[in-house]
N, C-alpha and C positions, 0 to 999 in steps of 0.2 A: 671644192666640195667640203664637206663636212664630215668629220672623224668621229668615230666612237667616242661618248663623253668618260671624262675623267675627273673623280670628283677631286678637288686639292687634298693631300694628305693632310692637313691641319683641321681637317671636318670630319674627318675618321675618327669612327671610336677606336680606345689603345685597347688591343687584346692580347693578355701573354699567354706565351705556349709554357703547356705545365707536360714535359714528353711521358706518353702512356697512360693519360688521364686525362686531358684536354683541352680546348682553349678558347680564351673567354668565357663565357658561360657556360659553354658544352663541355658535357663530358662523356665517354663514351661509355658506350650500355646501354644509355637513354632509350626511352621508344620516340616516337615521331610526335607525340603528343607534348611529351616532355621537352625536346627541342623546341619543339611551335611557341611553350610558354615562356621558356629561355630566352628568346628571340622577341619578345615582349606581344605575345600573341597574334603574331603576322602569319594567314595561310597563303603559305608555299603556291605561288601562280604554277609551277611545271612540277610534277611528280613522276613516279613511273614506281607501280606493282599497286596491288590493291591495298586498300587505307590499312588493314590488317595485318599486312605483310609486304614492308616498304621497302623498294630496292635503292632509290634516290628520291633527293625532295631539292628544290634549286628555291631561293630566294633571293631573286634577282634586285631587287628594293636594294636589299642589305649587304649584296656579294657575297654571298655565302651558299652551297651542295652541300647537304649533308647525305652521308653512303652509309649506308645502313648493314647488317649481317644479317645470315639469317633468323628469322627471330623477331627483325625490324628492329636490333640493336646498335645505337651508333657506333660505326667502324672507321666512319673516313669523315674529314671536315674540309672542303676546299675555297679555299679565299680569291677573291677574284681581282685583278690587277686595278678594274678600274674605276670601284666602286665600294671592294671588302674592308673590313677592319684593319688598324693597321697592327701586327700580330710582332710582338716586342719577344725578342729569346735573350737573355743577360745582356740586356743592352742594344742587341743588334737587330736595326728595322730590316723586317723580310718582305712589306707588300710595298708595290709603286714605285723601286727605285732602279735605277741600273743594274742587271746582270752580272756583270764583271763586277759592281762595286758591293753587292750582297754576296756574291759569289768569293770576294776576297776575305772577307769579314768572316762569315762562317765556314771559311776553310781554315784562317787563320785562328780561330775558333777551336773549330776540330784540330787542330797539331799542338797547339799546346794541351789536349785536356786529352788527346791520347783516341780519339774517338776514331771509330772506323769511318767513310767516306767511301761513295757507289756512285754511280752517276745513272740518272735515267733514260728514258730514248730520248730525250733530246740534248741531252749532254749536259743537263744540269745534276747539280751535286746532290744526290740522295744521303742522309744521315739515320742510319739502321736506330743507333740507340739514341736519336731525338724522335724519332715514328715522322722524318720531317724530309718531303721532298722537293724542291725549289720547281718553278717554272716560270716563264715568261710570255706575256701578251702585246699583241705590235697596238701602235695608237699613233700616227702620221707615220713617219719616218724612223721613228725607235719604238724601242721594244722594253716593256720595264716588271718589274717582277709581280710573282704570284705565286701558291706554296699548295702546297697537299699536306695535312695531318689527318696522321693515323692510327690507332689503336697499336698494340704492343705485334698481335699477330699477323697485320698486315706489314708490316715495316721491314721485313726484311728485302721485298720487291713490291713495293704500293702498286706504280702502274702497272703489273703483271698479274696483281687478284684477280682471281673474278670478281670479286666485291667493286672494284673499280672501272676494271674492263666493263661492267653492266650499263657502267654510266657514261664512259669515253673509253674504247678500245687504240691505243695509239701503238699495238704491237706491231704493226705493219708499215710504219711509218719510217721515211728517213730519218737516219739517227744524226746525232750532232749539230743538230744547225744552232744549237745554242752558242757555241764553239768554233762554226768554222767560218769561214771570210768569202765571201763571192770570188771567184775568178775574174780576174781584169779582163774586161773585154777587148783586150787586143789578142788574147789566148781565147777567147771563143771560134767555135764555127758562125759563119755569117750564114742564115738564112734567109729565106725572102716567104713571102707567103702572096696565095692566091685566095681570097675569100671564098668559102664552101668548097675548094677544088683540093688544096694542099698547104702545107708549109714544109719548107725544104724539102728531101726528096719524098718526104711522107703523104704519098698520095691519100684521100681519105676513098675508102672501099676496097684499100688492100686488104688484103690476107694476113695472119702473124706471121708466117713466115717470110713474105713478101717485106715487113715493116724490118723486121730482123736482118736481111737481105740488103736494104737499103741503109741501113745502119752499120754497113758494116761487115754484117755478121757477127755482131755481140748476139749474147743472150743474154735474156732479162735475168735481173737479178731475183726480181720477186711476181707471181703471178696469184691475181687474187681469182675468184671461182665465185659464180651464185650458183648455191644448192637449190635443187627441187623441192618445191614445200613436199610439207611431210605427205598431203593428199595426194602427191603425183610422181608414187613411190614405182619406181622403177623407172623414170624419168634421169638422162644425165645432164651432169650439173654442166652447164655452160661457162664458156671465159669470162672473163669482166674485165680486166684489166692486164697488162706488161709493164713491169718498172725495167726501165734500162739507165743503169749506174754511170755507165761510158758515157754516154752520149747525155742524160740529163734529161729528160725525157720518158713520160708516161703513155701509152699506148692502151685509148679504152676502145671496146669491142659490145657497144650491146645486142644483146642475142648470140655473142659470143663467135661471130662469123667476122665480121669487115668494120673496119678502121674509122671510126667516127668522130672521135676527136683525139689531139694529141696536147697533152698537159707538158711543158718545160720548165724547170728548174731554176728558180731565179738565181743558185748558188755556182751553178755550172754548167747551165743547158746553153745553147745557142742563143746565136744575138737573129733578134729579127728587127728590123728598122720599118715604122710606120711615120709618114710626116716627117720625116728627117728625125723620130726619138727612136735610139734603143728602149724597147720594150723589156730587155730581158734584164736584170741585174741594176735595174736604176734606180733612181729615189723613186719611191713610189707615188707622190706628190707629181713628181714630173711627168708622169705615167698619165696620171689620171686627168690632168690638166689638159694633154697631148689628146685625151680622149674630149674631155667635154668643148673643147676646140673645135677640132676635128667634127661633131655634134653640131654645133652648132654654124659651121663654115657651110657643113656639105646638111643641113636641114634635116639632119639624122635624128634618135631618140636616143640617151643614154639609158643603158638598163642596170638597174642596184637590183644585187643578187645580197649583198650586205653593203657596212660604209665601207669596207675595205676591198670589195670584191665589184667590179663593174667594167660593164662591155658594152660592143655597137653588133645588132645584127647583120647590117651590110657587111661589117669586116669578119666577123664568123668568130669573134673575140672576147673574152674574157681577160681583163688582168687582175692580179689580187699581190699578195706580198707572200714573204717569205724568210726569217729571220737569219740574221748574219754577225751572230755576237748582240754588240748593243744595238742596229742599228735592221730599219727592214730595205730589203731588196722588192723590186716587183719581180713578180713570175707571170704566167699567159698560160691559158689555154684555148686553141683554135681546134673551131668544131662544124662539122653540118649543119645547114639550116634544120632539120629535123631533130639534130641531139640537141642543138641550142634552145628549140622551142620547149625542150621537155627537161631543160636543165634548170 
């Protein structure tokens, strides 16, 4: 299969970061107008708020979101791994390269110059008084950088603004995976799976407490909720989701009753074996190969949710990846034939 393109850093234009003022041509204050001509008059394909009052603007061409304040004042600039300029700080390139080898440079960085260092939810290094937060994008089997610049007001927790959250809320999300390593699969649970019926003991049309039950007796770590639109006020808000930490494993519930699909962990969730591949924790290349195989053996359809995300109906599967330091893991999720049709 084919992977998200990446364009070679030698094609990138150099953009330096100037901290609390902005980078490359942008600086922040701007209106949306003013960025658009910055940007050598390209209109933004994906926006979001009215032309007047712009909450985000994606320019996907050039790898560049620009986040706006209120006001429609530029607040946030975010460079994309596989495609954005490459954004130069005293020397040190922050887009396209290794995690750990940007991550060494601008820590090494901050200790000599005295600078304070945060890390964000995904455990990469936030720098308050650069307005400059690190991240990183998978593209085959690794994972290579990407950055968030921000105005002076957001910088103390970029991804925690609202100004940010409007445009990617990732407060809910497991932390660290920037950071942590997969579990060897000889320390995994081995499960097995039944298309549309179950994987391991996680029947699908349990109950939460039943799934909870079967697990163990963990409790979720985290539980998300859909609220009632505003029109159907007196209405309670329904479950959506169980993360459970233990066990590595996401527990989704639509309409908020019975167990329709189950999301695992590519860091630490169980091993399921299809065709003789571990599914959970592998190179994800190996994954997908295993899949379009398999596709083609048994006169299946492969279905692309994204390049990075793809399943077979008949097996009730989904796999996609999951970052592990520099390198990605696959993760899975097995679902109903009715949540898979509307996934």
């Amino acid at each position: 299969m084919e992977y998200g393109s990446f364009t070679p850093l030698c094609e990138r234009a150099q953009w330096e970061l100037n901290p609390y003022v902005g980078v490359g041509p942008l600086r922040f204050g701007m209106t949306p107008r003013d960025v658009m001509a910055a940007l050598g008059g390209v209109t933004p394909p994906a926006a979001q708020g009215a032309s007047d009052c712009r909450i985000w603007e994606s320019y996907h061409d050039l790898g560049v979101t620009a986040i706006y304040a209120p006001g429609s004042r530029l607040s946030g600039v975010f460079i994309s791994a596989s495609n954005g300029p490459q954004v130069v700080y005293e020397g040190i390139q922050l887009i396209g390269h290794s995690p750990s080898a940007v991550r060494d440079l601008i820590l090494g960085y901050a200790s000599r110059k005295g600078l304070d260092v945060g890390s964000n939810w995904n455990g990469d290094p936030e720098l308050p008084q650069l307005g400059l937060s690190l991240g990183s994008e998978g593209f085959g089997d690794t994972f290579v950088t990407q950055a968030l610049v921000v105005a002076q007001e957001l910088s103390g927790s970029p991804y925690g603004h609202p100004q940010v959250t409007a445009w990617q809320d990732h407060r809910n999300r497991r932390r660290n995976s920037a950071i942590r390593r997969a579990k060897p699969n000889r320390d995994r649970d081995q499960w097995d799976s039944v298309p549309w019926v179950r994987v391991g003991p996680l029947e699908f049309g349990m109950r939460p407490h039943e799934v909870s039950a079967a697990l163990g007796g963990e409790i979720p770590a985290h539980t998300t909720w859909v609220e009632p639109l505003p029109s159907r006020k007196g209405d309670e808000r329904t479950l959506e989701t169980e993360r459970y930490d233990q066990a590595g494993v996401t527990a989704h519930y639509p309409g908020g009753v019975f167990l329709a699909a189950v999301e695992i962990d590519g860091l630490i969730g169980p091993q399921v074996v299809i065709d003789g591949t571990g599914i959970i924790g592998n190179t994800p290349s190996t994954v997908f190969e295993m899949i379009e195989n398999h596709a083609e053996t048994h006169g299946r359809v492969v279905r692309y949710r994204s390049n990075e995300n793809l399943g077979i109906r008949e097996l009730g599967l989904y796999a996609g990846t999951t970052q592990a330091g520099d390198v990605a893991v696959s993760d899975a999720m097995f679902m109903t034939r009715d949540f898979m049709n509307g996934f």
